[in-house]
C-alpha positions, 0 to 999 in steps of 0.5 A: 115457070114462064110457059113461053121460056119453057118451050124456047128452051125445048126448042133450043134442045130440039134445035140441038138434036135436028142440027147437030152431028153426034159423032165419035172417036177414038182417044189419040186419033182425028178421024170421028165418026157417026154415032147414032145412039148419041142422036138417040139419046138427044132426041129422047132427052127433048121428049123426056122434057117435053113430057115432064109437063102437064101440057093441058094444065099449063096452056090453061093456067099460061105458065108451064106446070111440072106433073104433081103427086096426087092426094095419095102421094103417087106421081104419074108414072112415065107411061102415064105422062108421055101418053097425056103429051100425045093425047094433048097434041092431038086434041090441038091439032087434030084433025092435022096431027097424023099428016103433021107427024108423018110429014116429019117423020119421012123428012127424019128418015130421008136424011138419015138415009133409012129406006127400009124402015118396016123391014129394020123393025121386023128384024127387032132380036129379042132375047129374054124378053117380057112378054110386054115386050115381044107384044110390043115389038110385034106390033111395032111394024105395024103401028110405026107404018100407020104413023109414017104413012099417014094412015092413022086418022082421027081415033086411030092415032093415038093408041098407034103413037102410044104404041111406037113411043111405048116402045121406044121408052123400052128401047131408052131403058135398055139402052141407059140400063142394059149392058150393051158395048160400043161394038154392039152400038155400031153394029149397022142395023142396031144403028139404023133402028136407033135412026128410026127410033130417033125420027119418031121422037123427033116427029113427035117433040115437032107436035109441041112446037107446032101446038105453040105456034097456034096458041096465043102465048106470043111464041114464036120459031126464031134461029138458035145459036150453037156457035161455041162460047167461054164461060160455064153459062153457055155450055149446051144442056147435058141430058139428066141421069135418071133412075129406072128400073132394069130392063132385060140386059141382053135385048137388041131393040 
């Protein structure tokens, strides 16, 4: 695959993400209103895409490389792939890439309004959690104030971001596959602390396109158009469905 398509691509959905309201309404009514989890799910589609290519493979080969089975048949489990992103990320734009990330992570936040958003973390309900979780979400606060403040530098940065986006692959799965309802999604601090989850993916889908802008594939940032078209070829991306294993049912992450 053509790297430089690749990426105009994940720009579009990362443009898409940023750019658009994500709202709902009621069958038989006009008024809609705004729907974090929609945003959630955007955001969270964007890293998923993002992190389905071996980026370190791919800058060095010039084209965009898919993960690929082993000698043994296994595939890099998701962990394993959204960890190399990072990692990558940070191999480019260190020693730059924690301000980079906290930059756009506080832009995310004052747009969405979240003022608080150490104290909507530290309010994180888990009810029959995993042990992993609860260590997970314990840690929470303090690994996402590191990244929002700027404060993990050099070798720190890393395992904090691993540790945030960790969590925030736990949240995607217990939202994909648990069984909350539409009245527990627009409970206000649930929607808040998918605003939070949101302006970190975001924050770190925005590390790729700043690598990009540094290599020499000739990319550049240009507008995206979202004006509505007729015709199948121009409806926008539609996030896949993807088969994972069930998370606790009854956890509000």
């Amino acid at each position: 695959m053509d790297l430089k398509i690749e990426i105009r691509k994940l720009y579009a959905l990362h443009q898409a993400t940023i750019r658009l309201d994500h709202a709902i309404r009621d069958i038989g009514q006009t008024a809609w209103i705004d729907f974090a989890p929609s945003r959630f799910v955007y955001a969270f589609f964007t890293f998923n895409s993002i992190y389905a290519l071996d980026w370190s493979s791919s800058y060095e080969r010039r084209r965009a490389i898919k993960w690929t089975a082993d000698d043994l048949a296994r595939m890099p489990r998701e962990e394993e792939q959204f960890k190399a992103y990072l990692r990558y990320v940070d191999t480019v734009l260190a020693p730059n890439t924690s301000a980079l990330l906290s930059e756009e992570l506080s832009r995310r936040l004052t747009l969405y309004g979240v003022t608080q958003p150490l104290e909507d973390l530290k309010a994180v309900d888990l009810v029959n959690a995993t042990r992993q979780l609860r260590n997970l979400a314990g840690q929470l606060p303090g690994e996402f104030a590191r990244l929002w403040r700027g404060d993990a530098t050099g070798e720190q940065f890393f395992p904090s971001a691993c540790a945030v986006f960790k969590f925030v692959y736990e949240v995607r799965c217990n939202l994909f596959h648990g069984r909350k309802t539409r009245i527990q999604l627009l409970d206000a601090a649930q929607q808040r602390r998918l605003l939070i989850y949101t302006a970190a993916l975001i924050a770190g889908n925005s590390l790729l396109f700043r690598v990009a802008e540094q290599a020499d594939i000739g990319w550049r940032k240009v507008d995206v158009d979202f004006t509505p078209r007729h015709g199948r070829h121009n409806r926008p991306p539609r996030p896949p469905i993807v088969q994972h294993a069930r998370t606790p049912t009854s956890q509000r992450v």
